[in-house]
VEXMARVO-660209 format. One record per residue: residue in one letter; x, y, z of N, C-alpha, C in turn. Coordinates in steps of 0.05 Angstrom, whole numbers, padded with zeros to 5 digits, always signed. Layout:
<pts>
AXYZXYZXYZ...
</pts>
This chain:
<pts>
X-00623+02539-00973-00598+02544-00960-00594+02523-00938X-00570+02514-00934-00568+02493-00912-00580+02507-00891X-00583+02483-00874-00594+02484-00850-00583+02492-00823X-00555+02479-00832-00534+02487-00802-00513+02486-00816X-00490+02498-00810-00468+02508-00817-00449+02500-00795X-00434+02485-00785-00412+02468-00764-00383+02478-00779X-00371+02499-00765-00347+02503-00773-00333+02492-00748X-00300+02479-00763-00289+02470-00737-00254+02486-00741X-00246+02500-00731-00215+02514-00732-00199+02500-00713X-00185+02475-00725-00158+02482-00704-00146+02493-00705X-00135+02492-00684-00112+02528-00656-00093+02510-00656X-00076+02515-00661-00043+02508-00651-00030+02536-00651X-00035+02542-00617-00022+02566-00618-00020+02594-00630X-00046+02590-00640-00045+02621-00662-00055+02647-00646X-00041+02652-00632-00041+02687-00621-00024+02704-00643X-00044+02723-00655-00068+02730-00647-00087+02732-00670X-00075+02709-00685-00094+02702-00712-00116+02700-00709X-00119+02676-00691-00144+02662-00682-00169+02673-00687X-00170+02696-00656-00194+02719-00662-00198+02732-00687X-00181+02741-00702-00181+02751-00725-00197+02727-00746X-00192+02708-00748-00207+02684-00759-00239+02679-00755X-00244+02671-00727-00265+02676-00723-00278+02693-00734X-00273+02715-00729-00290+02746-00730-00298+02744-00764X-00282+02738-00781-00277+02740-00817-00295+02717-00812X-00303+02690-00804-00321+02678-00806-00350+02682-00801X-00345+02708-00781-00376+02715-00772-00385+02737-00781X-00369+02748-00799-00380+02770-00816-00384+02761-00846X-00377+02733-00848-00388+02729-00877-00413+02710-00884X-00419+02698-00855-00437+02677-00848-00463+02695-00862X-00474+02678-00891-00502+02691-00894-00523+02692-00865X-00539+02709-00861-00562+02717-00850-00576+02690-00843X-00582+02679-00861-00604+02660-00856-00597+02625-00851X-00570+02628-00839-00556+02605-00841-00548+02604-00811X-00556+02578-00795-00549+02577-00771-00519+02556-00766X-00506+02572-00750-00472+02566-00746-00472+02555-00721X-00451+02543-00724-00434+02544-00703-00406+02533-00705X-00385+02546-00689-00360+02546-00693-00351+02529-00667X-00336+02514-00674-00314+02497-00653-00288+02501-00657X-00274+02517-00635-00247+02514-00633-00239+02495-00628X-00217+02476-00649-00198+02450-00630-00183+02464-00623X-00174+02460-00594-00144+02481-00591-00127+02455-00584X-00103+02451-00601-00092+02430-00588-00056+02440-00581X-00055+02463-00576-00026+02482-00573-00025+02489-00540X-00001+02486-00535+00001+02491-00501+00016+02513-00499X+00016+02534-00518+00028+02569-00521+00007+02571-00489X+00021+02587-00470+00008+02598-00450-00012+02623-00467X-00007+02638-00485-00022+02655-00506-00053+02645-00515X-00047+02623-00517-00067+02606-00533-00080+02601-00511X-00082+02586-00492-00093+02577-00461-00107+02606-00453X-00097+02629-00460-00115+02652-00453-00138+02666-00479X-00130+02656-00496-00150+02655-00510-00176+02633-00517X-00167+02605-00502-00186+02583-00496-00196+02591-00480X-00194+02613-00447-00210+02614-00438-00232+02642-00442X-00217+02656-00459-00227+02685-00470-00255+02667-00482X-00246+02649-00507-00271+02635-00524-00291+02625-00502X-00279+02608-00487-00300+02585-00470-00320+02608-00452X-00312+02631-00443-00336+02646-00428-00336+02676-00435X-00330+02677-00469-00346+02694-00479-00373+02702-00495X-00379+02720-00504-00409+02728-00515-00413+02711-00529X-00399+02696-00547-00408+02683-00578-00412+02655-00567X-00394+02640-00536-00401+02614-00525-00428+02622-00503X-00434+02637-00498-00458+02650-00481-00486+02647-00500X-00476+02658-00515-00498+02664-00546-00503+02630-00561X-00490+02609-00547-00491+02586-00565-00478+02579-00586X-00459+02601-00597-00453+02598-00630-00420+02585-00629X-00405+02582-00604-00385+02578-00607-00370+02555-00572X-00352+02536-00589-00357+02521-00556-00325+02506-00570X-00310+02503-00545-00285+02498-00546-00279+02465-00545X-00261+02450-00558-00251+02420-00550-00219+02421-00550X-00214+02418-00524-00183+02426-00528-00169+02389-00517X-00151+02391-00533-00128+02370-00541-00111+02378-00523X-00102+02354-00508-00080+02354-00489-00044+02358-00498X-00047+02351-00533-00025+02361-00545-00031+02359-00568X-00013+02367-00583-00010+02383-00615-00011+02352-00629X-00036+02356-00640-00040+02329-00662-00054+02347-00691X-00048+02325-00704-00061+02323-00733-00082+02353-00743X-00084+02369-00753-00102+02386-00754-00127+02371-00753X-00138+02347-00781-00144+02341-00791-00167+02316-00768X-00137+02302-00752-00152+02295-00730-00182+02316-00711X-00164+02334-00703-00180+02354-00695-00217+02353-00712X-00213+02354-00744-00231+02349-00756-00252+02335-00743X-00233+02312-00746-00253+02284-00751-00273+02278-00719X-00251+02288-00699-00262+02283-00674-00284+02302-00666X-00288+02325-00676-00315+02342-00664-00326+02336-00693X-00325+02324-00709-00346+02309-00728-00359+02289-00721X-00349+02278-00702-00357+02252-00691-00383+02263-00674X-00386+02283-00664-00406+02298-00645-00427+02311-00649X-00425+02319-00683-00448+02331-00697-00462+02317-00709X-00491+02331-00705-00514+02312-00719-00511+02322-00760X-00521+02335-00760-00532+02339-00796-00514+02369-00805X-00521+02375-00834-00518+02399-00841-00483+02390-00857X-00475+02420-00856-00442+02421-00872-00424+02427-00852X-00406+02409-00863-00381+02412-00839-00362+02424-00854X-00347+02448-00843-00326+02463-00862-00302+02474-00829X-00279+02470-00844-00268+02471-00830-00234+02494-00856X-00223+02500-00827-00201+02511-00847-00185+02521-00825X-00156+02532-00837-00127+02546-00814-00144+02560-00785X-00131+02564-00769-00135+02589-00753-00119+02618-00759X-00118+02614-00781-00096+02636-00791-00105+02653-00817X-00133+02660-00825-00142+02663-00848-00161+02688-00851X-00161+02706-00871-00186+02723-00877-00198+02716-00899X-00220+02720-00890-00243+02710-00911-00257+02735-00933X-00256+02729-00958-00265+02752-00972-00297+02752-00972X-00311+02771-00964-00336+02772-00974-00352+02754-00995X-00368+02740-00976-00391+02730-01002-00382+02700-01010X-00352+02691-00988-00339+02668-01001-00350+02642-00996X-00374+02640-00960-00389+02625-00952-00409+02618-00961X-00424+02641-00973-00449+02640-00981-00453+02619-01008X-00426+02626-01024-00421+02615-01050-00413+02584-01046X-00404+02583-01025-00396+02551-01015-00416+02539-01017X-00432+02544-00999-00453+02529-00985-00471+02528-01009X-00476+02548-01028-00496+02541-01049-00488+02524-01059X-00461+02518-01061-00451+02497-01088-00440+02469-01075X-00444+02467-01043-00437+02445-01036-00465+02433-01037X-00489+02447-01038-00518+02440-01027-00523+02416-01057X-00516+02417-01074-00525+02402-01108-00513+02383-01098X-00523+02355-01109-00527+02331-01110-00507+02326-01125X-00491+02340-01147-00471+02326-01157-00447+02336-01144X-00443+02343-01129-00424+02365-01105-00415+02353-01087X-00398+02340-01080-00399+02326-01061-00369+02344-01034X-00344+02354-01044-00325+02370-01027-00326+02391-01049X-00317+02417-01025-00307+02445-01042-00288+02455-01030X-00272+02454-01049-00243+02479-01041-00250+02516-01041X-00230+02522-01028-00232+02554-01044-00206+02554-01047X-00201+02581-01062-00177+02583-01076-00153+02592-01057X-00141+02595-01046-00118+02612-01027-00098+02628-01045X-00101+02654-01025-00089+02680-01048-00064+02691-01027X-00047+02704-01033-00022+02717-01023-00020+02713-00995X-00009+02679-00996+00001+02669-00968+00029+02682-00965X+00036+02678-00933+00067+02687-00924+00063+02716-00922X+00044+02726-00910+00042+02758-00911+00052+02769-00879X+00077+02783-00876+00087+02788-00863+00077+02826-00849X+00055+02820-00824+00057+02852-00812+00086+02870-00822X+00079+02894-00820+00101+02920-00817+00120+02917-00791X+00142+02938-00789+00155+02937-00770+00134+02952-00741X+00114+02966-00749+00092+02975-00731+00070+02961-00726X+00069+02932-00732+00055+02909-00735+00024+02915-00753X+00026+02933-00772+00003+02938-00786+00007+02920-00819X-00009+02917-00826-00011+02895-00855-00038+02900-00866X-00036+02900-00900-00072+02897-00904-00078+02879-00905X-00072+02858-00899-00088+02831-00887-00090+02833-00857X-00080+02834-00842-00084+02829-00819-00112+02838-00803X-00128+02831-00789-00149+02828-00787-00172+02821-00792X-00206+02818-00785-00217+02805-00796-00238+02815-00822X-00222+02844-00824-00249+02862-00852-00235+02848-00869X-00263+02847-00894-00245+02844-00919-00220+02859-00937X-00204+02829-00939-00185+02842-00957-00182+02844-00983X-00213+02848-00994-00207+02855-01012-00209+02880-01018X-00217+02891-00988-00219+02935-00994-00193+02944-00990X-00177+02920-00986-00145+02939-00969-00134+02934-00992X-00133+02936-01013-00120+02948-01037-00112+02919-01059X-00112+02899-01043-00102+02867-01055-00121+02870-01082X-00098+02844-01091-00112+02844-01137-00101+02816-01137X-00123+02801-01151-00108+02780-01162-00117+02772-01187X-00113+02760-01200-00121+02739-01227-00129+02717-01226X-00169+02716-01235-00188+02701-01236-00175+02674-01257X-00180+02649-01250-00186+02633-01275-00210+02626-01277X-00225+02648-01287-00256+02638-01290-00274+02642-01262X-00300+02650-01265-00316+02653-01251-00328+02624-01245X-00335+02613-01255-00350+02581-01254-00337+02573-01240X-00357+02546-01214-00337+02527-01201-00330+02507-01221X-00313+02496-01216-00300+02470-01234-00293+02442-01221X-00291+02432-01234-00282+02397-01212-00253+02404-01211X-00247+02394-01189-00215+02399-01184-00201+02370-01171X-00186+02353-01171-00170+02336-01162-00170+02331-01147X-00148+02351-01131-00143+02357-01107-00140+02375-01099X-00141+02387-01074-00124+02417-01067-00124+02424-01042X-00114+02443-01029-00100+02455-01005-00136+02463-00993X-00131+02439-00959-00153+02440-00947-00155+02460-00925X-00146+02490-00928-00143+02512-00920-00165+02520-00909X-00187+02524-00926-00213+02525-00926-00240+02516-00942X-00242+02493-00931-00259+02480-00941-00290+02462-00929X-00308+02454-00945-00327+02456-00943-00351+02425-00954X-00355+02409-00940-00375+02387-00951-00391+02376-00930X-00415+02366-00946-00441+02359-00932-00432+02330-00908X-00443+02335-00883-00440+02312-00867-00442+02289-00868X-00465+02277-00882-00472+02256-00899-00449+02248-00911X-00442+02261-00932-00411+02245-00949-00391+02252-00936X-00390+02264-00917-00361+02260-00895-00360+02231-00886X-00386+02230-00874-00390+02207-00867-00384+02177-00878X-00392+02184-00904-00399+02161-00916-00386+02146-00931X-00360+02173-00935-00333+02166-00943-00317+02158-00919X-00322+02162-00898-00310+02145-00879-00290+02177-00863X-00295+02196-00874-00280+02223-00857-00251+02211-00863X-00227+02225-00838-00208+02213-00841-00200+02204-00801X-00213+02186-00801-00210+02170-00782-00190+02152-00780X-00157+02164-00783-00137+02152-00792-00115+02161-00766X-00090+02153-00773-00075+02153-00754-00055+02181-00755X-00070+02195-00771-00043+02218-00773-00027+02227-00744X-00010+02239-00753+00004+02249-00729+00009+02278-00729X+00019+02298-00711+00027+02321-00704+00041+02334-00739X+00026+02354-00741+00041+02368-00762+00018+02371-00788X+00031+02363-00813+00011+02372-00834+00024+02338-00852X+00007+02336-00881+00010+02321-00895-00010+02302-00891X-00012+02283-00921-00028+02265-00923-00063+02270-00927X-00071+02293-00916-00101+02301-00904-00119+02303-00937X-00105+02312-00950-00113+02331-00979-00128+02308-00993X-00091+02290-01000-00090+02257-01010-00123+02251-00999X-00114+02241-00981-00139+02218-00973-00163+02232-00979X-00178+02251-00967-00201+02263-00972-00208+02266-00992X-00198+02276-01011-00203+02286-01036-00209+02254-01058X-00186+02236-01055-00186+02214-01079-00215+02192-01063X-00217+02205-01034-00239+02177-01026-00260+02193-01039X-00262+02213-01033-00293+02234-01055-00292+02215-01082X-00279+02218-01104-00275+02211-01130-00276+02175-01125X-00268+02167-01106-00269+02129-01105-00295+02129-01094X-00306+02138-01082-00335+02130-01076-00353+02147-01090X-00348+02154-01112-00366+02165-01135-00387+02198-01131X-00368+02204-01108-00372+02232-01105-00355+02252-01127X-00355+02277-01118-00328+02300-01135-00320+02315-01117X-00303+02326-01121-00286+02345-01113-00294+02377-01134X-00299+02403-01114-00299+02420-01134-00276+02447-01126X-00277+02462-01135-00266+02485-01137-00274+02516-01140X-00281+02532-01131-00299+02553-01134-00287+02579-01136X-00275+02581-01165-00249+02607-01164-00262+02641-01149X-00285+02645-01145-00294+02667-01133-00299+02663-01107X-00283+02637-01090-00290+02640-01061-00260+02635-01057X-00255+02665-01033-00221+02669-01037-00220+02670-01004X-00194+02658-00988-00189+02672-00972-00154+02676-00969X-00150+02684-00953-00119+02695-00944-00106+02678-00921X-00087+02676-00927-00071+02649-00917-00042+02667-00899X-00047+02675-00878-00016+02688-00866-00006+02665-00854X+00021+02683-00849+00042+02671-00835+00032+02670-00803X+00031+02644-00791+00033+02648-00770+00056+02625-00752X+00065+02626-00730+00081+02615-00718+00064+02591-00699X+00087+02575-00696+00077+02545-00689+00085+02552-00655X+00071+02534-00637+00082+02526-00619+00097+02506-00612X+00107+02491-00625+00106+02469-00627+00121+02459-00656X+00137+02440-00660+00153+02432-00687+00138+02417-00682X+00152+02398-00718+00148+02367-00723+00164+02359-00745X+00166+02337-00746+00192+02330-00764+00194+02311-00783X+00204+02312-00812+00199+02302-00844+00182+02267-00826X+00193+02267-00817+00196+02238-00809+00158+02232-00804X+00148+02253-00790+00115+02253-00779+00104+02258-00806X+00110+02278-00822+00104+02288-00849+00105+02270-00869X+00127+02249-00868+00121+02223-00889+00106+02203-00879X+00106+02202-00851+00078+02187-00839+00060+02180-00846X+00050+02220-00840+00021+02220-00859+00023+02219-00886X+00031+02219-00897+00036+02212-00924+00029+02186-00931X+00043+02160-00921+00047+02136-00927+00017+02132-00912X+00009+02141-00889-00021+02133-00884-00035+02133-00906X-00044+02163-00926-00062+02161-00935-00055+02147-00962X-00024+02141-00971-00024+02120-00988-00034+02092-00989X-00033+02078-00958-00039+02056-00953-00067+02055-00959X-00085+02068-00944-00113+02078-00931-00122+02074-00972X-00108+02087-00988-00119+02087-01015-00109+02067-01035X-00089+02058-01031-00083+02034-01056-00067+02006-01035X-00065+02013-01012-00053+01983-01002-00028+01981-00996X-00006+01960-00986+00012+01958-00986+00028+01961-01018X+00023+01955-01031+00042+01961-01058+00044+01986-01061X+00020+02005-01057+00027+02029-01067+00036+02046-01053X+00027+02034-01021+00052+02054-00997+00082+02047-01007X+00084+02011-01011+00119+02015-01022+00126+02031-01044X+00111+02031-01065+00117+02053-01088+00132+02078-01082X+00107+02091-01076+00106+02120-01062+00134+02121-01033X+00138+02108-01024+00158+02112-01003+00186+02111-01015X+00183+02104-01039+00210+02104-01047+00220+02127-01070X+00196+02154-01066+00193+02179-01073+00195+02190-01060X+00198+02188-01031+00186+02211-01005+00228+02217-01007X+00220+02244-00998+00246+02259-00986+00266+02240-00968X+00244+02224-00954+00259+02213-00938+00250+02185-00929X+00255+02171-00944+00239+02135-00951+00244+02124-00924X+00225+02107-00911+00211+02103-00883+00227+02070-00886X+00226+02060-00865+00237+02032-00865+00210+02012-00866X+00225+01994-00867+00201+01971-00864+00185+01968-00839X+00203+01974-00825+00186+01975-00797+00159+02003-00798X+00171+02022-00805+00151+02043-00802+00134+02032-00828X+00134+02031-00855+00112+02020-00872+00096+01996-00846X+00111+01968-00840+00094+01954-00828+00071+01955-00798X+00082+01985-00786+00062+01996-00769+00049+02008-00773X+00043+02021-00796+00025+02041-00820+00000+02025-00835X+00018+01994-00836+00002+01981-00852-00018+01964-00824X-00016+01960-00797-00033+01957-00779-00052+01973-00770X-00046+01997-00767-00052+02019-00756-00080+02027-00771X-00073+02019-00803-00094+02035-00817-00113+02010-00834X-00105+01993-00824-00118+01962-00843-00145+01962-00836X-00160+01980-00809-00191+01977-00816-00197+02001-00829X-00189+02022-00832-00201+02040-00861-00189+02030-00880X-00162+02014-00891-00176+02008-00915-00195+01990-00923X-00197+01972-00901-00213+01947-00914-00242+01966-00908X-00246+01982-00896-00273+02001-00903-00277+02021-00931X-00249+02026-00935-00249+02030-00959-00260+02006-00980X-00234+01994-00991-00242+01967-01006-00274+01956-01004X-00286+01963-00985-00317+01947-00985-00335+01963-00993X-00327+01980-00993-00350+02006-00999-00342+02030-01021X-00322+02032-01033-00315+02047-01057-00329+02036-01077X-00331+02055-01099-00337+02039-01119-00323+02040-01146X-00308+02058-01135-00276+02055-01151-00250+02051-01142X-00230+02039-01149-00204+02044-01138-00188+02062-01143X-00171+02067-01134-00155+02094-01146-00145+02090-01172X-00140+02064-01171-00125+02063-01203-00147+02063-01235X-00177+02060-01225-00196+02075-01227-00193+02101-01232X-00196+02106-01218-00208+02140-01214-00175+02154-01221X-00151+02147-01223-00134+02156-01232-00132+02156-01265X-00147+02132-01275-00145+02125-01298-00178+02140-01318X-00185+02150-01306-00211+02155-01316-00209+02187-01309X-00193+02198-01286-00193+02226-01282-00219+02236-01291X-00239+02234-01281-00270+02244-01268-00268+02269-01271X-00244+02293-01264-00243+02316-01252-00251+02327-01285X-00242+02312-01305-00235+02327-01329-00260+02327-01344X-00292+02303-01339-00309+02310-01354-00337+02320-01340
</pts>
């Protein structure tokens, strides 16, 4: 069984998910597996600020198992990642929403299947997102027991993990070593979501790792509210980052002239500065290119 277990949750504002998150993480944590959890809080909800200081001098930061890095503003989830990765020594780094319940048994199954040598990232599957409390604020998701006793059903594809592409980094899970070694995403994202999935996932498959999928590790994805917007404009950002970061200037122009809302030359040409030392860390150290690993689709044998 791994050795250490480094979960990291960014907070943007999630009252009163948050706790509820935590807690679903510490009731599924096998026995014999040593944790620890880092809040990024990077949300300036006055809500949130009282729950940074609830975390920072409560039992579980007293007890060692849990310790706060808070962001002066709302950046990148993903960022959040990469920066208290930068701080840990060994073991699995798994990270996922502040907004989530975890089904029974979903960690345990992770960690066995991230631990194999041909394993390199693991997804889990996300089940009946957008779940809206009652008008008396009660829901069977809401809190941190499992939901799978509060009455929820869904439809398996298969018990076995499988290699998977890509997918929604909700809650997910890989060894430090190949965070590392793929270079993490030590990129320029900005405030909001996008791009994170892209990059992580295709540098696994370009540097001759996999990507897997583990249809019996489930969790629950609610609705929660932002403090904070962001706009198409940050969202094709990250986008065109992790295009650059993976195939170069040709394939950011490709791809930008798909996006909802195609970026100018100026924004491609500060994308293409910004990010020109991961790719050329890419380029030196992959051992495939994407058009590789697009063309050979790895996922499928």
């Amino acid at each position: 069984m791994v050795q250490t277990l480094n979960i990291v949750i960014p907070a943007r504002n999630e009252y009163p998910w948050l706790p509820w998150t935590v807690y679903s993480y510490i009731a599924d944590i096998p026995e014999d597996v040593d944790w620890h959890i880092t809040i990024a809080s990077n949300g300036a909800d006055p809500e949130q600020k009282k729950m940074d200081e609830w975390f920072k001098h409560g039992t579980l930061a007293r007890r060692g198992h849990l310790s706060l890095e808070t962001f002066e503003e709302a950046v990148h989830p993903h960022i959040c990642v990469q920066r208290v990765s930068e701080k840990l020594d060994d073991g699995v780094l798994m990270w996922s929403c502040g907004h989530i319940s975890i089904a029974r048994g979903t960690i345990g199954k992770m960690l066995s299947l991230v631990e194999r040598e041909d394993v390199g990232l693991v997804h889990s599957p996300q089940l009946h997102m957008f779940d809206f409390p009652d008008e008396s604020g009660r829901s069977k998701l809401y809190g941190y027991k499992d939901p799978l006793h509060r009455g929820w059903s869904w439809q398996r594809h298969g018990e076995a993990p499988y290699k998977w592409h890509s997918g929604s980094c909700a809650l997910v899970c890989v060894k430090l070593s190949d965070w590392r070694e793929v270079g993490g995403e030590d990129v320029p994202f900005r405030r909001g979501i996008g791009g994170c999935e892209t990059l992580i996932d295709m540098k696994m498959w370009m540097f001759g790792k996999s990507v897997w999928i583990h249809p019996d590790c489930l969790y629950w994805h609610w609705v929660a509210t932002r403090g904070f917007t962001w706009t198409m404009g940050e969202h094709e950002w990250n986008q065109l980052v992790a295009y650059y970061c993976l195939g170069g200037r040709e394939l950011m122009e490709t791809e930008n002239k798909a996006l909802s809302y195609p970026q100018s030359q100026d924004v491609l040409n500060e994308v293409e500065t910004l990010c020109k030392q991961h790719r050329q860390f890419i380029v030196e150290n992959a051992k495939f290119t994407l058009e590789q690993v697009l063309q050979n689709q790895p996922w499928l044998h």
